[in-house]
VOGU-260930 format. One record per residue (C-alpha): chain; residue number from 1; residue in one letter; z, y negated, x negated. Coordinates in nm, 2 decimals. Layout:
# VOGU-260930
+--------+-----+--------+--------+--------+--------+
| chaine | num | residu |      w |      v |      u |
+--------+-----+--------+--------+--------+--------+
|      A | NUM |      A |      Z |      Y |      X |
...
+--------+-----+--------+--------+--------+--------+
END
This chain:
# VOGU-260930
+--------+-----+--------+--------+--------+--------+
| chaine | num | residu |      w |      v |      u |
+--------+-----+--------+--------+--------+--------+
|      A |   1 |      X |   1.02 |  -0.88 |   6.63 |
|      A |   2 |      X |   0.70 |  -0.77 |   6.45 |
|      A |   3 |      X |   0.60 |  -0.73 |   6.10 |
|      A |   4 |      X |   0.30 |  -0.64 |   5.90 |
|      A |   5 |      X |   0.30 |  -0.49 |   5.54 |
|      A |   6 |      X |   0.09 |  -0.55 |   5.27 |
|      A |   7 |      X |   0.09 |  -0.49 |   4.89 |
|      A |   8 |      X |   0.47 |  -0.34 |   4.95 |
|      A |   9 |      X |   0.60 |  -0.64 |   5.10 |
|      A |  10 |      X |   0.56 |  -0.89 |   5.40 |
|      A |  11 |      X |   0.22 |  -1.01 |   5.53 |
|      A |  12 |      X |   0.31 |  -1.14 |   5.88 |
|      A |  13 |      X |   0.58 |  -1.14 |   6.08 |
|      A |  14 |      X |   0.75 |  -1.28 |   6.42 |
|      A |  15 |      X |   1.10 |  -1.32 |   6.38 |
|      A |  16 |      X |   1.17 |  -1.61 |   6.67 |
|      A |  17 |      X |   1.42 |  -1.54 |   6.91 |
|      A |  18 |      X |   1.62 |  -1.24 |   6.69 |
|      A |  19 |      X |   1.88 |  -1.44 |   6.52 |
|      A |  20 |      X |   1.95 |  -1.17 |   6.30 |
|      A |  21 |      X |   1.61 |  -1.15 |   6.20 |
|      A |  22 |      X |   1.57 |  -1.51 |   6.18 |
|      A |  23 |      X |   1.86 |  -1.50 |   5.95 |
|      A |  24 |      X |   1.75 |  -1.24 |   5.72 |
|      A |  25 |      X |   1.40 |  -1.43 |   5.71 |
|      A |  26 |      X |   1.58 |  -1.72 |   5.57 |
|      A |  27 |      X |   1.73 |  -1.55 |   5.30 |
|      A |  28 |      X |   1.44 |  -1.35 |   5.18 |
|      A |  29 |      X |   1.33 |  -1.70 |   5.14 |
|      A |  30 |      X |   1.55 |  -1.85 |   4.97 |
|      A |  31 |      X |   1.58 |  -1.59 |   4.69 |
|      A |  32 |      X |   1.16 |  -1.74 |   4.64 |
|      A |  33 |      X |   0.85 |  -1.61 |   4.76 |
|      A |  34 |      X |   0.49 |  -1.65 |   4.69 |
|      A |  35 |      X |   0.22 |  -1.78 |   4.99 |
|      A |  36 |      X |   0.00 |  -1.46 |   4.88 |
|      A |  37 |      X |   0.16 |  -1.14 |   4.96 |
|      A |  38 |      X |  -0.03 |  -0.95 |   4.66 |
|      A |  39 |      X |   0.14 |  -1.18 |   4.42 |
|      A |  40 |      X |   0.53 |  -1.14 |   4.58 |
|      A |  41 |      X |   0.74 |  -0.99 |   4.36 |
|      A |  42 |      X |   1.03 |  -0.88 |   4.58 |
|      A |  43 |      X |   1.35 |  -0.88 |   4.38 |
|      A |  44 |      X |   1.55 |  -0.58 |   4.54 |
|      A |  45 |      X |   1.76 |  -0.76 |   4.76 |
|      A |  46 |      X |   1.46 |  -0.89 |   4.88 |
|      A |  47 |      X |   1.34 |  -0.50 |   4.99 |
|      A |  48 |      X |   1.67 |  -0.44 |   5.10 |
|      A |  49 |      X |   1.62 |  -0.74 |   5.38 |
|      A |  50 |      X |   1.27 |  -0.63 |   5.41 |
|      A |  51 |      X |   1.41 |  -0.23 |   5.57 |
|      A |  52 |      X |   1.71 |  -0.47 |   5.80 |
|      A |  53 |      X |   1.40 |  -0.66 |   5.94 |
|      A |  54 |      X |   1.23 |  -0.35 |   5.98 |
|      A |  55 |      X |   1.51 |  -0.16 |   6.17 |
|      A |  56 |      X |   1.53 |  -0.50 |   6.38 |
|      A |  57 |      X |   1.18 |  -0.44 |   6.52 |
|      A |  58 |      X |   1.08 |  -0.36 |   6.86 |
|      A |  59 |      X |   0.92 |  -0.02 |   6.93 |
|      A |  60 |      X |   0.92 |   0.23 |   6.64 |
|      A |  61 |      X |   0.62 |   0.12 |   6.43 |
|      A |  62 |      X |   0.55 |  -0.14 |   6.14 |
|      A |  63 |      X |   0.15 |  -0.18 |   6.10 |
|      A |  64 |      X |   0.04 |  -0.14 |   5.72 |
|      A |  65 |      X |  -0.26 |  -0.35 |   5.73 |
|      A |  66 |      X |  -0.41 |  -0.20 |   5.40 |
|      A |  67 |      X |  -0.44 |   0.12 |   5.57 |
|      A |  68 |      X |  -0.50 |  -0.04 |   5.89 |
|      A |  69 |      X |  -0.24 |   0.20 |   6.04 |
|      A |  70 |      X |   0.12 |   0.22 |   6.21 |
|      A |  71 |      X |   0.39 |   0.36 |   6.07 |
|      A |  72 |      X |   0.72 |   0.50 |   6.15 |
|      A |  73 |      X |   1.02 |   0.24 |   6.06 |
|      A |  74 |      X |   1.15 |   0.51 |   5.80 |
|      A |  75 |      X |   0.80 |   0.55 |   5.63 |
|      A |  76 |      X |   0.75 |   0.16 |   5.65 |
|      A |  77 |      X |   1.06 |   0.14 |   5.46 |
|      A |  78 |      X |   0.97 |   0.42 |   5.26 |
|      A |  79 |      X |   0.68 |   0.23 |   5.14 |
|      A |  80 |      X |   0.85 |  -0.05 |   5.04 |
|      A |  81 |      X |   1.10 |   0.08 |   4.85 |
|      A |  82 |      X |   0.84 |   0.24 |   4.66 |
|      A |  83 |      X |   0.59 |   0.09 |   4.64 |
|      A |  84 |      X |   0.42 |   0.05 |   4.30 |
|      A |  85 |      X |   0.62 |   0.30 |   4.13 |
|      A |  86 |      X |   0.51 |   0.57 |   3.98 |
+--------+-----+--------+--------+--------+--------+
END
């Protein structure tokens, strides 16, 4: 499974063939989601599924693609959670 942040929430991602994942993808989708990542506003179940997909990955890096850097899971998670507080 792979996923790439953006704008505190999902860009991309490869869920097929993790049932969990695919699972968790379905719901973040049903709760509503935008095509554009920089206009998703993730309710906070939709952050919690967000750090379960990211504990799902493979390896121990999520790519941020604003930064154009990998991250640890914890800081990827990190980010979300927080993102766009102050």
């Amino acid at each position: 499974m792979e996923l790439t942040l953006k704008w505190g929430t999902l860009k991309s991602w490869n869920v097929k063939g993790n049932k969990k994942g695919e699972k968790l993808f379905k719901e973040y989708c049903s709760i509503g989601s935008s095509i554009s990542a920089m206009c998703q506003k993730d309710t906070p179940r939709q952050k919690e599924i967000i750090c379960e997909m990211i504990d799902l990955c493979d390896g121990d890096t999520i790519y941020l693609d604003w930064d154009g850097s990998e991250v640890s899971k914890e800081e990827a998670k990190k980010y979300v959670m927080e993102y766009g507080k102050k």
